[in-house]
N, C-alpha and C positions, 0 to 999 in steps of 0.2 A: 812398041805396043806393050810389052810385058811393061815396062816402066810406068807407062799410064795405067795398068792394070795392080801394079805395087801401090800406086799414089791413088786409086779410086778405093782399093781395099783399107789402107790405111787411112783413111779419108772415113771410110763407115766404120772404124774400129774407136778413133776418135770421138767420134758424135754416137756410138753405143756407149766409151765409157762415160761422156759428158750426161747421160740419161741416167748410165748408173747410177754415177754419183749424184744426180736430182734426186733420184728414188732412193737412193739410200740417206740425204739429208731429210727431206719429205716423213720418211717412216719416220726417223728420230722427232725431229717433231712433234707427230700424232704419238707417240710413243711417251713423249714429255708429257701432253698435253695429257694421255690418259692417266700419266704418274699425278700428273696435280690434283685430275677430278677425284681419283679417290685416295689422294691422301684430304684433299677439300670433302667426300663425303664421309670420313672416317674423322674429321675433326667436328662434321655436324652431330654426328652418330654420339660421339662421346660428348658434345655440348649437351646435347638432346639428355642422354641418359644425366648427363649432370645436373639439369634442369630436372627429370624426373625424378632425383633421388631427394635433390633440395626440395621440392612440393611435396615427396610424401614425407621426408623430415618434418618440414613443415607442420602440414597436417597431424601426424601425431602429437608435437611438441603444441600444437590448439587441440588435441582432444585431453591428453593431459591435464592441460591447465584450466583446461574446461570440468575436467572433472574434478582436481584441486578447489576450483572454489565452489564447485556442488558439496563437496564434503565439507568445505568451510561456512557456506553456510548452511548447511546442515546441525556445523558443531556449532553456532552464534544462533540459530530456533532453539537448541535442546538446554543451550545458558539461559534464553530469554525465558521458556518453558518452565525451567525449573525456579526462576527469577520468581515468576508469574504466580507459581504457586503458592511459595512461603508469602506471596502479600497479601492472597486469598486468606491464606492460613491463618494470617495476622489480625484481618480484619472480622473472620468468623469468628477467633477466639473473643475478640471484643464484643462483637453482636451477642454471643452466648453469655458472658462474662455481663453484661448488662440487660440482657431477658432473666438470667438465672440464677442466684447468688449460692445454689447448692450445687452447679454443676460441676466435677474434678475431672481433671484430661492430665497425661504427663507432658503436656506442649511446654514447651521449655518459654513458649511466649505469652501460656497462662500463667505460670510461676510469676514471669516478671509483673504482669497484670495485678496478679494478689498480691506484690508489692506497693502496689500504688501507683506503679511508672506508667508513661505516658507511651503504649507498646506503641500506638500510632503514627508517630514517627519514623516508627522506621520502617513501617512503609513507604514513605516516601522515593528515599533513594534507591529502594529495593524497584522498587517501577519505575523510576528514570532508567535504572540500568535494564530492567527488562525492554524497555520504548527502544536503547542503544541498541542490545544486540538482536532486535527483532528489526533495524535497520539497516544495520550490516551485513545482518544476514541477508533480507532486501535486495541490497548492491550487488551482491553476489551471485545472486540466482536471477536478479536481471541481465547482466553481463550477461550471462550464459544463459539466457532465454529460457531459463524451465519456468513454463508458463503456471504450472499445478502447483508450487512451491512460492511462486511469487503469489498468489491466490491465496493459499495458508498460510504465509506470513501477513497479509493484510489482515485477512482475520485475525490473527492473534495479536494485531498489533490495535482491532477495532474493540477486542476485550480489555485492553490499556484504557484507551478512552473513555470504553464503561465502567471501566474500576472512578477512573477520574472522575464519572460525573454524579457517582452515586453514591461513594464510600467518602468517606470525612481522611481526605489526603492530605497530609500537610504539605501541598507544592501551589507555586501561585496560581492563581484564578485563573480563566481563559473566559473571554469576551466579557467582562463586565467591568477590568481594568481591577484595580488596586483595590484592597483595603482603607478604606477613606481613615486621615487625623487629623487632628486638630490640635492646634496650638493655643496654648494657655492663655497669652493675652491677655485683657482686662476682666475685672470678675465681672459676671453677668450681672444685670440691672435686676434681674426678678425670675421668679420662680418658674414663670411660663416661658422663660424665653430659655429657659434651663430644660424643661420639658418640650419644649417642640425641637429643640438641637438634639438629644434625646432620641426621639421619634422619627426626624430625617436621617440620622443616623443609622436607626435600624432600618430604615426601608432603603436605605443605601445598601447596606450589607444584603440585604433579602434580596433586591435588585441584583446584588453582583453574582451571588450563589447560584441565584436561577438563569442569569446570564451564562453562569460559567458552565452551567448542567447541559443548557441547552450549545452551547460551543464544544463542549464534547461529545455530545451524542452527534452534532450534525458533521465533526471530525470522524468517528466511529464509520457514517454513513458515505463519507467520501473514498473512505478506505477500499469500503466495501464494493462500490461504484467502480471505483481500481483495479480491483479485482475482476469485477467483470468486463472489464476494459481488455485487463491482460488476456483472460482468456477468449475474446474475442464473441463466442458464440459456445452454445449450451454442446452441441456433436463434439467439441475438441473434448472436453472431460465433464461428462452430464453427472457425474456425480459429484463432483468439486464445485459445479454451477450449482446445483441444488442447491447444495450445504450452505452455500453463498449466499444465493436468494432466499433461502431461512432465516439467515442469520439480516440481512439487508432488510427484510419485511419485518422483524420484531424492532429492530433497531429505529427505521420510520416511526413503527405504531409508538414506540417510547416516548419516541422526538415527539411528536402530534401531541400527546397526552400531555406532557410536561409544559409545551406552549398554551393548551387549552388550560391549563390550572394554573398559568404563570397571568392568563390574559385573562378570565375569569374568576380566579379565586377557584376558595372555597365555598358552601354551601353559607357559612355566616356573613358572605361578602356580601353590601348591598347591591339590590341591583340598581340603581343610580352609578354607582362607584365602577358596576361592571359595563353598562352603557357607554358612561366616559370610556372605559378601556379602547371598545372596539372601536375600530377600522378595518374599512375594505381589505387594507397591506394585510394588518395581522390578523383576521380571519383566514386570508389566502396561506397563511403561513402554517397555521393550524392544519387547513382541511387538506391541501397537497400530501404531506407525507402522509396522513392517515389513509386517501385515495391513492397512493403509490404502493402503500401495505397490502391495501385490501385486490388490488389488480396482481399483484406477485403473488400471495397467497391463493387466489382465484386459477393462476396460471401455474401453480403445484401444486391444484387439487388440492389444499388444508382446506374444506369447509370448516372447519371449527375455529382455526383463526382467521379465516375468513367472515366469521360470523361476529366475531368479538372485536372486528376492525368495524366492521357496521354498526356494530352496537354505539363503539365511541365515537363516530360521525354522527348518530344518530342523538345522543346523546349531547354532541356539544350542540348540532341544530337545533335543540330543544330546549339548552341555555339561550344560546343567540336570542329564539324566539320569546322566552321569559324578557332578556332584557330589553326587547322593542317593544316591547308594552307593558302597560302596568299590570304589576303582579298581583293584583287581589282581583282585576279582571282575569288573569289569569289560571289562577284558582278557583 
């Protein structure tokens, strides 16, 4: 009895330590298991944070350079700007210099003037290089989306085009192609054949000039259309839109006037000669910008150039109607 009683004890001592040893391999285990989860969440924590520091690295390193080319162009408006002026300056001293022969300035570009030189040329390159950096500058404040800066640079770059289509530039033409020449070849048969080459000639040039007036102003106006393109709608900056649609409505009324005195003439022009002119096309071409002045103006309250865009609608329908009928009936 005692010996069965040795061998049943040691029999349960047995299979308690065989349990131990379950329970104590078991714990190690879960004990591993919880050593990985958080060295595994201590490797996401530090990813995580390394992922957070890179994104606001990031982010600074794009606000930076965001503001880097705000200041750059910023610095390529105040080139273009100051570009802009000396051509202005250039071209006034000429204007005065030819209204005036008493007037004295210390402009260093009426000096060269009373020389005899030809200061007009150097407007030229002086407004290509204003077009340059009012472009760059452009790129710049596109990239980085400042929408008010992209809107002032179109404008300033819509007063390039007005300098082009008004002032005597020396840079090539735009839309009326070249300078026409002629090659010497045989001498002419007679005097009228000398005169009418002559006379095409000139209305070649006079074609190309009005050509080129009106391909600037309608460049000027596409600018400006950009402009308001960039900014989308008048609430993001109403006062950059006005300025805009100011500058947009004169710019129209210009265009219109200049195609009405390019398609009509002047007051000497016959009217035969003005009839041939018109078409449907180039009527519509006239009246549109002048009707697109007068609805902007209307919609900024300017009654006064509201009033003066009417005038010249009214004004050219009153040509039109002279040339559809004879004008002593007319009279």
């Amino acid at each position: 009895m005692k010996e069965e009683f040795w061998l049943q004890l040691l029999f349960v001592i047995v299979v308690l330590l065989v349990f131990l040893l379950l329970y104590c391999m078991k714990k190690k285990e879960e004990e591993e298991l919880e050593k990985q989860e958080e060295e595994g969440n201590e490797n996401n924590a530090s990813s995580k944070e390394e992922g957070n520091s890179a994104t606001k690295k990031q982010s600074v390193e794009e606000a930076i350079l965001s503001l880097l080319r705000q200041r750059l162009g910023d610095a390529c408006n105040e080139i273009g700007k100051i570009l802009l002026t000396e051509v202005k300056n250039i071209l006034s001293s000429t204007n005065n210099n030819n209204n005036s022969a008493t007037i004295t300035t210390n402009n260093a570009y009426q000096q060269l003037n009373d020389k005899g030189e030809d200061i007009t040329k150097a407007s030229a390159p002086l407004l290509l290089s204003a077009e340059f950096w009012f472009t760059h500058g452009l790129k710049c404040f596109d990239v980085c989306h400042d929408l008010r800066n992209i809107a002032l640079l179109r404008c300033n770059l819509c007063q390039c085009c007005k300098i082009r289509a008004n002032a005597n530039v020396a840079l090539p033409k735009k839309g009326g192609g070249g300078a026409t020449t002629h090659g010497r070849g045989e001498s002419s048969s007679s005097t009228i054949t000398s005169t009418m080459t002559t006379a095409n000639s000139n209305n070649a040039a006079t074609n190309t000039a009005v050509g080129h007036a009106e391909a600037c102003l309608q460049e000027a106006a596409d600018h400006l259309l950009l402009a308001h393109e960039a900014l989308g709608q008048r609430d993001s900056d109403p006062m950059t839109w006005d300025m805009v649609s100011e500058e947009l409505a004169a710019t129209f009324l210009v265009l219109g006037v200049r195609r009405r005195q390019s398609l009509l003439g002047g007051g000497a022009t016959p009217v035969v000669v003005q009839a041939l002119r018109l078409t449907p096309g180039k009527e519509r071409s006239v009246v549109n910008p002048m009707e697109r002045a007068m609805e902007i103006y209307t919609t900024l309250g300017n009654a006064h150039q509201a009033a003066a865009a009417h005038y010249q609608l009214a004004l050219f329908y009153s040509r039109v109607w002279t040339c559809q009928r004879d004008e002593s009936k007319t009279r």
